[in-house]
Backbone as a chain_set.jsonl record, in Angstrom:
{"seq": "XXXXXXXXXXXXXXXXXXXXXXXXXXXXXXXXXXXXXXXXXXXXXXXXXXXXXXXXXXXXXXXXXXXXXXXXXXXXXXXX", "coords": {"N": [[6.964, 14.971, -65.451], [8.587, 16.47, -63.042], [11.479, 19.026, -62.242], [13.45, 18.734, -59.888], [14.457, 21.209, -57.354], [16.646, 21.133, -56.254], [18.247, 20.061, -58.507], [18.219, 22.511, -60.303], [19.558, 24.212, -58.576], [22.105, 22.734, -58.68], [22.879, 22.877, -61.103], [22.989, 25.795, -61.476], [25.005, 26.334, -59.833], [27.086, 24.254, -61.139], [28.01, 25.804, -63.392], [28.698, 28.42, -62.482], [30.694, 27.9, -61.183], [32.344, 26.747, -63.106], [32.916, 29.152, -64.611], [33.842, 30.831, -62.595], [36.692, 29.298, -62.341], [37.614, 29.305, -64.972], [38.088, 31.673, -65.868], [39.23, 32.788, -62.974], [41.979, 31.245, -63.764], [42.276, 32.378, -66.238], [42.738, 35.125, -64.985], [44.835, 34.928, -63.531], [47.058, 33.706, -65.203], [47.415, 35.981, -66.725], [47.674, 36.232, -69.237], [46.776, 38.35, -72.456], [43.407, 37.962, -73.701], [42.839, 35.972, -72.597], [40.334, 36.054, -70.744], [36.388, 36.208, -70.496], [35.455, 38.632, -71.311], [37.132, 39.446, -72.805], [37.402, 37.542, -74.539], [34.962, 37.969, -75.425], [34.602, 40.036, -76.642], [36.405, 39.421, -78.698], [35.27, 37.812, -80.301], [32.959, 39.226, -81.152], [34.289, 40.562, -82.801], [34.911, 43.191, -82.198], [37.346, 44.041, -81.015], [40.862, 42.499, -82.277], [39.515, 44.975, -84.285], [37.221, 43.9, -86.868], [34.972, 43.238, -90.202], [32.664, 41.846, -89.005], [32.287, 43.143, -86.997], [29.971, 45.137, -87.493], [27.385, 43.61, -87.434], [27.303, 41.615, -85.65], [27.812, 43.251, -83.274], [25.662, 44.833, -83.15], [23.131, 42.8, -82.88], [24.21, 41.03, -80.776], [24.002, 43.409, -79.086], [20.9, 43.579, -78.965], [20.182, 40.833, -78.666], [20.676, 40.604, -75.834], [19.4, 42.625, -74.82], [16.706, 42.109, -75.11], [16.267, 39.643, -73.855], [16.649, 40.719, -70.889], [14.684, 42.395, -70.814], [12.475, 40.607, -71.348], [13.164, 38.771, -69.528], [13.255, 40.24, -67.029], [10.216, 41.089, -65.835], [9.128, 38.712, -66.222], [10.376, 36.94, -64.38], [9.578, 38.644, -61.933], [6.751, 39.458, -62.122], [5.553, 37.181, -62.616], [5.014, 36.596, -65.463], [4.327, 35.185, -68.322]], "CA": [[8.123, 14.885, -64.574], [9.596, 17.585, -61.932], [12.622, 18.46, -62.033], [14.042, 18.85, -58.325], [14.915, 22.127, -57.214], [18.127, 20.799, -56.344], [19.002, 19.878, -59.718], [18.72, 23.723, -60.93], [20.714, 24.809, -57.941], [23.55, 22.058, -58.83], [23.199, 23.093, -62.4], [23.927, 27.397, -61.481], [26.473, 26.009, -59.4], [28.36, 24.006, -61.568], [28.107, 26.77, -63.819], [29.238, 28.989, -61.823], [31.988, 27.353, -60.977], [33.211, 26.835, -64.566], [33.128, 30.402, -64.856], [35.01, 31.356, -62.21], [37.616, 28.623, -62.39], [38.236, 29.937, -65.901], [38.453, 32.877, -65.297], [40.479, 33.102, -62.448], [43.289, 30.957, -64.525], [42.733, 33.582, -67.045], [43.217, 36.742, -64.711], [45.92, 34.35, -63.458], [48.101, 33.684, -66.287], [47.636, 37.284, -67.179], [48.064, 36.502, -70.889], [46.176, 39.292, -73.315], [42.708, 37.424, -74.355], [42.102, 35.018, -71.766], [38.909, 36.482, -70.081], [35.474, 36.056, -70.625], [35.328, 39.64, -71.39], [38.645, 39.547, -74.079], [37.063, 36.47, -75.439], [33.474, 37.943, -76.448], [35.335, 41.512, -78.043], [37.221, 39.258, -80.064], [34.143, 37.466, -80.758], [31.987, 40.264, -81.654], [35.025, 41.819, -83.637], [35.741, 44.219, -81.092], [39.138, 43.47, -80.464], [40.708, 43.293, -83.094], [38.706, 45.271, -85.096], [36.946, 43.629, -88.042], [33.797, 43.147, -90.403], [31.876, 41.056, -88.221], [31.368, 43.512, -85.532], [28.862, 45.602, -87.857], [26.505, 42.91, -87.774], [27.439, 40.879, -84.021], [27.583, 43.655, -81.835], [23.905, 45.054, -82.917], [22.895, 41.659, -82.758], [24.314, 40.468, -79.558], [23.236, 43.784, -77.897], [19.444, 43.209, -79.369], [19.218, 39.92, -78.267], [21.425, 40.881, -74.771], [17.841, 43.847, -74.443], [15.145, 41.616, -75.255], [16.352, 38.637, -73.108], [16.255, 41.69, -69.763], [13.037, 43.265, -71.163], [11.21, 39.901, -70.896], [13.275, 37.965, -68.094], [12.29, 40.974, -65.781], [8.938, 40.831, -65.528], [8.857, 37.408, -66.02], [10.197, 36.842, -62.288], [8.871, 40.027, -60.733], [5.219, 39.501, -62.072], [5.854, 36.059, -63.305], [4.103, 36.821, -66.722], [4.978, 34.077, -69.549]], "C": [[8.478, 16.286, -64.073], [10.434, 17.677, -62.141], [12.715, 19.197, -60.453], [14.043, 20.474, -58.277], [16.793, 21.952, -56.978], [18.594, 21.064, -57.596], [19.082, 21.391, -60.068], [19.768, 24.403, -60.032], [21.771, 24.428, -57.818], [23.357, 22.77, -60.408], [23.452, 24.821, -62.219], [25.263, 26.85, -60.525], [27.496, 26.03, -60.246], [28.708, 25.438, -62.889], [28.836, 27.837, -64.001], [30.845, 28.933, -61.589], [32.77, 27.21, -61.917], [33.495, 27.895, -64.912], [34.275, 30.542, -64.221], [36.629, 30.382, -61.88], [38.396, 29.17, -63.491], [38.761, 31.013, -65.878], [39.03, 33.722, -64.541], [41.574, 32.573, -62.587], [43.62, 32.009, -65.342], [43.578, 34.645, -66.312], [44.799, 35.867, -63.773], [47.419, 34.585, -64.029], [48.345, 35.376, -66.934], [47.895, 37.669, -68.842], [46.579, 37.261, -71.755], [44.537, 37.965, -73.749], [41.785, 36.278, -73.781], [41.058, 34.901, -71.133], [37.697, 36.413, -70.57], [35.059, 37.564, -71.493], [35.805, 40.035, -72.632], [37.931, 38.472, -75.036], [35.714, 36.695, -76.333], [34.068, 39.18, -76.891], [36.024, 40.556, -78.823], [35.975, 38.152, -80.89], [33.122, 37.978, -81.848], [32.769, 41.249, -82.675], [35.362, 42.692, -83.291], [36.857, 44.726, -81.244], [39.836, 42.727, -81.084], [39.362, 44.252, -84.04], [37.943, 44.574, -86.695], [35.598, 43.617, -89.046], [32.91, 42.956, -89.601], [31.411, 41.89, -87.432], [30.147, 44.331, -86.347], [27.791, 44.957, -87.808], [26.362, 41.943, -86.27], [27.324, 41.768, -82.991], [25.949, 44.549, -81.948], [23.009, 43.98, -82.751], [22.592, 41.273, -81.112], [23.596, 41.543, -78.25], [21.664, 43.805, -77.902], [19.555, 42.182, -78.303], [19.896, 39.85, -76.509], [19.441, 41.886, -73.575], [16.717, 43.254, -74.223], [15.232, 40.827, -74.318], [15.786, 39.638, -71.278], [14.828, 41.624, -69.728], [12.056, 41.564, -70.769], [11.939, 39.037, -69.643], [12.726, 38.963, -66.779], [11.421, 40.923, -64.91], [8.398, 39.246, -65.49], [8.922, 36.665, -64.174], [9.505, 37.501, -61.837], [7.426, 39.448, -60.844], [4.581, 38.251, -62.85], [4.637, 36.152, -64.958], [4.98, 36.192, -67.408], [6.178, 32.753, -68.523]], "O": [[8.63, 17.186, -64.899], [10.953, 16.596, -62.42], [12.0, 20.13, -60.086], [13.578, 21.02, -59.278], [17.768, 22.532, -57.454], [19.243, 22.074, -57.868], [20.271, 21.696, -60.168], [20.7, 25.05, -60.51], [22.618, 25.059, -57.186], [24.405, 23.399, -60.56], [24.305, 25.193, -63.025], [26.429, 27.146, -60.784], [28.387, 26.862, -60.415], [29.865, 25.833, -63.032], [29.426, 28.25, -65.0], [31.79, 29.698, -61.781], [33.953, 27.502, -61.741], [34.467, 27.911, -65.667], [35.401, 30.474, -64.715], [37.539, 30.884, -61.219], [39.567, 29.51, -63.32], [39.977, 31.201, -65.87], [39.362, 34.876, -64.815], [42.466, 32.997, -61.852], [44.72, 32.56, -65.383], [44.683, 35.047, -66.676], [45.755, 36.595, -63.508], [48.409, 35.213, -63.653], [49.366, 35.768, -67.5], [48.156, 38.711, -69.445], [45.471, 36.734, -71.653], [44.993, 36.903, -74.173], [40.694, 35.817, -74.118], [40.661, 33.771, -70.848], [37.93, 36.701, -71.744], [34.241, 37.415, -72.4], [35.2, 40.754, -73.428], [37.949, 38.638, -76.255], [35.354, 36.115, -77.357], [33.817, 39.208, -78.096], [36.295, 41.041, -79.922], [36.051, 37.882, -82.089], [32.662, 37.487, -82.879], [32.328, 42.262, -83.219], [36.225, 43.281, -83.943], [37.163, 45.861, -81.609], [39.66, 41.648, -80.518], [38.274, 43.715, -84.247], [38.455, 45.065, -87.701], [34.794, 44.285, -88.396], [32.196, 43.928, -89.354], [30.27, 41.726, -87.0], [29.092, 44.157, -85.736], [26.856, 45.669, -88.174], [25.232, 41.626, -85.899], [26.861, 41.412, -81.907], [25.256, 44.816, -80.967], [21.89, 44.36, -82.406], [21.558, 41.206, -80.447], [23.043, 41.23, -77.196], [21.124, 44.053, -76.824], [19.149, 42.432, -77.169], [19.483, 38.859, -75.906], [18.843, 41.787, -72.504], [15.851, 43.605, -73.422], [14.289, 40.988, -73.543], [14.796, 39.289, -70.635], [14.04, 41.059, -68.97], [11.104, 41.533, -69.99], [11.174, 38.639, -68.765], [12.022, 38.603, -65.836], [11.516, 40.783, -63.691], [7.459, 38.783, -64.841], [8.153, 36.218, -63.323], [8.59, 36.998, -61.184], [6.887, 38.992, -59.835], [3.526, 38.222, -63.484], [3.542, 35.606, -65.09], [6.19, 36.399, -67.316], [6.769, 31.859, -69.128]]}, "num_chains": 1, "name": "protein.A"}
């Protein structure tokens, strides 16, 4: 089975769209935490500060590096 091309360009859409719907209620409402941004520091321990980030933010930026390092080349020189 195919899938469409459509279907991936309704699926970054809606995506898309969930993002910035959220996101502009967040920067909206203006309340401390609401952002995509506020929401992964307090995630990662950031924001407040706590255990967790010793171990989430080398983590998240690892697997943040590797995902680049091979999506890159993957389009450009479609390898893998």
């Amino acid at each position: 089975m195919t899938i469409p091309e459509w279907a991936w360009i309704a699926w970054l859409a809606i995506a898309g769209a969930g993002f910035a719907i959220l996101e502009t209620i967040a920067l909206a409402n203006r309340r401390k935490g609401d952002t995509l941004s506020e929401r992964t520091r307090a995630w990662l321990g950031i924001t407040p500060p706590n255990a967790r980030r010793r171990v989430a933010v080398p983590v998240f930026a690892s697997v943040l590096i590797l995902f680049v390092v091979w999506f890159l080349p993957h389009i450009i020189f479609d390898i893998l």
